[in-house]
N, C-alpha and C positions, 0 to 999 in steps of 0.2 A: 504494500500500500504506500500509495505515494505522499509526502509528509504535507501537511497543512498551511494553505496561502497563511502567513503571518499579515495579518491587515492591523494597521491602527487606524481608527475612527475619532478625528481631531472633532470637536464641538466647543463649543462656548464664545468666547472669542469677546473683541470689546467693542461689539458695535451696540446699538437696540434692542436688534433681535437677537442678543444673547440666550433670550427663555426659549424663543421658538430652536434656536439650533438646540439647542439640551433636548428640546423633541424629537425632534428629528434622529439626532442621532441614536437617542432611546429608540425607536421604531426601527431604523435599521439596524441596532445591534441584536433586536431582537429576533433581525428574519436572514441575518448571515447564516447561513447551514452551518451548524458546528463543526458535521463530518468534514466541510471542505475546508473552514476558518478557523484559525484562532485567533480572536477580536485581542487587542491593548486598547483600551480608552485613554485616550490623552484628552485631559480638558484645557481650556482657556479662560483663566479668571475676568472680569469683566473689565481690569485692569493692564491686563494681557500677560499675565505665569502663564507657564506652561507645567500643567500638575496631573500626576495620576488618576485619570476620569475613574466611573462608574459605569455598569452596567443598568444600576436599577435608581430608583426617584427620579427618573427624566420627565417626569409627567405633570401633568396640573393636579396637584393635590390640592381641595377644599379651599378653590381659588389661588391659592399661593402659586407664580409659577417659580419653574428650578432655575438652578445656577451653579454655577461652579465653585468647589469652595477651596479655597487654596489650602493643598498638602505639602510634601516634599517639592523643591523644585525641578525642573526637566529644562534639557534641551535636545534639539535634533544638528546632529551632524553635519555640517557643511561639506565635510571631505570628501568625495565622491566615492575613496577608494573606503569610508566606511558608512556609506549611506543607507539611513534606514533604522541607522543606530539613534538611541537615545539615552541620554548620560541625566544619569541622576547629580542635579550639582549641589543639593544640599547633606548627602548622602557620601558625596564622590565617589560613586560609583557606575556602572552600567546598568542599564533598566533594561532596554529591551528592543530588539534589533526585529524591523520588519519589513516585508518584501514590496507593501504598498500599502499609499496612504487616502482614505478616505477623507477629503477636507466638508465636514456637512457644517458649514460655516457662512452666515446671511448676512450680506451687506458688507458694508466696510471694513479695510484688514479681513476678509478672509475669502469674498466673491469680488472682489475687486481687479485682484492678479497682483496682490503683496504676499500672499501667504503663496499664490502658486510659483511667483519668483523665487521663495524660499526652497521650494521644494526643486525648484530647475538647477538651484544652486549646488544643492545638495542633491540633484541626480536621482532620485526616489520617486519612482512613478507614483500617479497621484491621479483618483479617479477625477475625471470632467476638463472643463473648458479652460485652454491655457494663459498665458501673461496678456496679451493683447487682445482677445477677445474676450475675459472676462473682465476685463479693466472698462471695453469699450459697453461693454452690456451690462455693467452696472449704472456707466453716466448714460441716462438717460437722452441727453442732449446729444452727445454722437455716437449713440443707437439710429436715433433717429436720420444723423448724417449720414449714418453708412446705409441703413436701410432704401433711404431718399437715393440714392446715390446707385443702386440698383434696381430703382423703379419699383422699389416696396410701398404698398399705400400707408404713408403713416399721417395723421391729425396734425391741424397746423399746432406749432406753440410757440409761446415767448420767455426768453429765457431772463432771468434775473439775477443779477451779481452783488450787487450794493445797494440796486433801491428797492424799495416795498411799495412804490406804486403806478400805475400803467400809463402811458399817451392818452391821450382820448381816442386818437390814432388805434392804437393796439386794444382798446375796450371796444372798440364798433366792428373790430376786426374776429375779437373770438365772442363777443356775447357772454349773454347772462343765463344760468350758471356759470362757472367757471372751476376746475378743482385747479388748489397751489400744493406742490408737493416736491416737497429733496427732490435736487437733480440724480442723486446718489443715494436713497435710503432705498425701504423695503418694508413687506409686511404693512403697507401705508400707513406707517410711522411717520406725522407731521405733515399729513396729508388734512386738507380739509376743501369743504364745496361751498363754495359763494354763491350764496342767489343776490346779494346786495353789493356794488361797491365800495358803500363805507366800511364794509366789514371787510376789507381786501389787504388792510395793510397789519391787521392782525395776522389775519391769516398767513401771511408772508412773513411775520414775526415767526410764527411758530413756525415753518417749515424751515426757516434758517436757522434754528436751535439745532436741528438735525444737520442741517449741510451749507454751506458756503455759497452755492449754485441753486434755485427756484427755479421750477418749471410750470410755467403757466399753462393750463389747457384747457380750450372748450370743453364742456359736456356734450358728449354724444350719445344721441338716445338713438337704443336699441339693445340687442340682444351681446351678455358677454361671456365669449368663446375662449379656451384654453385649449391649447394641445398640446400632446409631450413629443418630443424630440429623442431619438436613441438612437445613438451610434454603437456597431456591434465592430470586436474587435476587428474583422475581415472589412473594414472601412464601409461597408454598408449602412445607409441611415434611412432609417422607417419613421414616420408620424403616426400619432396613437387617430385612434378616435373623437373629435371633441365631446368636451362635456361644455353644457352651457348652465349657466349659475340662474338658479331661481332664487325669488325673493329678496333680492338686492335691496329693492324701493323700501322695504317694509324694515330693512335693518336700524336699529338704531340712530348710528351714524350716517344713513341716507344712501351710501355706497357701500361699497365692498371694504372694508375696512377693517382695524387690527381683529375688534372684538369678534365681527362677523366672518372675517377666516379662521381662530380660533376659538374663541370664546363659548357666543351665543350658537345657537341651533336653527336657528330662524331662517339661514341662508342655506337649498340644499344646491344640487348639480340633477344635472338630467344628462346619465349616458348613456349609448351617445346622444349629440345632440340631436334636437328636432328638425334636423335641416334637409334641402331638398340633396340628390344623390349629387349632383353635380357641384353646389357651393362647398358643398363636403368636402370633393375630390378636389378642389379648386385651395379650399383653405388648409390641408393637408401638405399639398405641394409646395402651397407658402411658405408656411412652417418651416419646410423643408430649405428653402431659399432661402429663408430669412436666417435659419443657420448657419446656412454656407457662406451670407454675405460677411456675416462678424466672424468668419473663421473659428465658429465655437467647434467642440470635442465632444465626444462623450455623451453629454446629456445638456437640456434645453427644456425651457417650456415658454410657446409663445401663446400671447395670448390678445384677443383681437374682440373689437368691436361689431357688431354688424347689425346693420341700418336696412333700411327698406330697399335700398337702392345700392347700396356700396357698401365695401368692409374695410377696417384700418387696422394695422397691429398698434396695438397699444402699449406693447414692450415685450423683452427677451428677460428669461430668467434663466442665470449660467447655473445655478443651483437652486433648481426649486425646493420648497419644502417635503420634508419627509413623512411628517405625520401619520397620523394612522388615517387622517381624515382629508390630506391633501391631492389636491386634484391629482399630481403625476403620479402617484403609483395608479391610483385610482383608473385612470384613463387607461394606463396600462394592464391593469389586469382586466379592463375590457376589451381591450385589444387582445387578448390572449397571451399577453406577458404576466407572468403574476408575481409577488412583490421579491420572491428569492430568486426568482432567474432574472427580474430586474439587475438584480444587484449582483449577480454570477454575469451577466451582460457589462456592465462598469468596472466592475474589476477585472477581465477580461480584455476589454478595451483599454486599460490601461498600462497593463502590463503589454499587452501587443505596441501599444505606440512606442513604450520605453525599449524595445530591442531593438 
């Protein structure tokens, strides 16, 4: 018998969505086959240690969510000739040496392409999307360039750096509603929807608590599509099925928002979507393009607007969530992927790119 992929599954990290990755990564540590893996948890304090993770409490217990708590300290090997290793520095000693790394890490410092430069440095194959296409699919703002740029339909916007309020110009241009949101977060963290514009330079308050860069965008009423993206080690990339989210309107927060992707219950999915065979095969394809324009790896999930008339991607997610509840596995095991060959499919993929 042949001896077991050593995987570490990195979580935490210092961005927002430090509680959602402690989920995620709980979910897929729970659906790694043990016959083929042996998991190391490395966590990320909210602070950014690098410490001895968990397999268990990744979850929302009685509203509380998880986090990392800082134990011994850790580091990962730069050296390429000992990649994979991890040195315990409080310890001084050797922790645990592995053949690939799982980064299930949202948003800034760890889906950005700072943690996958880490990993390039250090030579350690690493499931998902690499230094420039997840750098570039995290800012929102040139997502949109590159997508525009191969003729992907994406929503106008306006982008903001220093000020919190619009032209009169650029109000008449995207209309009322309006959502403000990080050019650079996630989990819509500091996201908020304008039906007024006196309430606009608030709102622009709060989203630059999260990011330095605001991205302004019309409201587009219609239906909102997700599909997941998988690349299989032999360089083949398949799109799931969509699922389309019901009950958005009726969510608390108005949209699809932190609480109504994790929280509340209010918001479900319908898969696959309700759509005719051909916008199907058509948004699929997109998907599909809209991967290959940001030169993402691995895994993806786009997710797209669609109107009576037209559809827009709405953005690229280089690491979607993993939950038990989120849309990509989800999508996937309607596709006929289910959540362990999901993830036998990514580390697979990963190890094929690193040879």
């Amino acid at each position: 018998m042949s001896e077991k992929i050593r995987v570490a599954v990195v979580y935490g990290g210092r961005s927002s969505e430090h509680s959602v990755s402690c989920i995620s990564a709980g979910a897929i540590m729970n659906h790694l086959d043990p016959a083929k893996y042996e998991v190391v948890p490395i966590g990320i304090t909210k602070e950014g240690q690098w410490t001895p993770g968990t397999t268990e409490g990744l979850e929302i217990i009685d509203g509380v969510m998880p986090e990392v708590t800082l134990g011994d300290e850790l580091a990962l090997s730069l050296n390429p000739a000992t990649k994979g290793r991890f040195h315990n520095v409080t310890q001084h000693n050797h922790y645990a040496e592995v053949d690939v790394i799982i980064p299930v890490l949202h948003g800034p410092y760890g889906e950005d392409g700072t943690v996958q430069g880490l990993f390039e440095l250090s030579d350690i194959p690493y499931v998902g999307t690499g230094v420039l296409a997840s750098s570039a699919g995290m800012d929102k703002e040139f997502t949109k360039k590159l997508l525009k740029a191969e003729g992907l339909p994406v929503a106008p916007e306006v982008v903001l750096k220093e000020r919190t309020e619009l032209t009169e110009e650029e109000k008449q241009e995207l209309g009322l509603p309006v959502f403000v949101k990080p050019a650079r977060g996630g989990s819509s963290i500091g996201v908020s929807k304008v039906r007024d514009w006196a309430d606009f330079p608030h709102a622009a308050e709060v989203a630059f608590e999260s990011d330095g860069k605001v991205l302004v965008e019309p409201e587009i009423v219609g239906a909102e599509v997700e599909i997941g993206v998988l690349e299989y080690a032999d360089g083949s990339i398949i799109a799931s099925v969509p699922a389309q989210l019901n009950g958005i309107e009726e969510a608390d927060e108005g949209f699809y928002g932190f609480d109504a992707k994790y929280i509340d219950e209010g918001v479900s999915a319908q898969i696959p979507a309700p759509l005719a065979e051909d916008l199907t095969k058509t948004l699929r394809e997109t998907a599909i393009a809209a991967f290959r324009a940001l030169g993402c790896e691995g895994i993806s999930r786009v997710d797209f607007f669609i109107t009576e008339d037209a559809f827009y991607i709405n953005e690229i997610n280089t690491f979607p969530g993993f939950t038990p509840i989120s849309m990509y596995p989800q999508v996937f095991a309607a596709t006929g992927v289910d959540y362990a060959a999901l993830l036998d499919a990514l580390v697979d993929n990963a190890l094929a790119r690193a040879k």
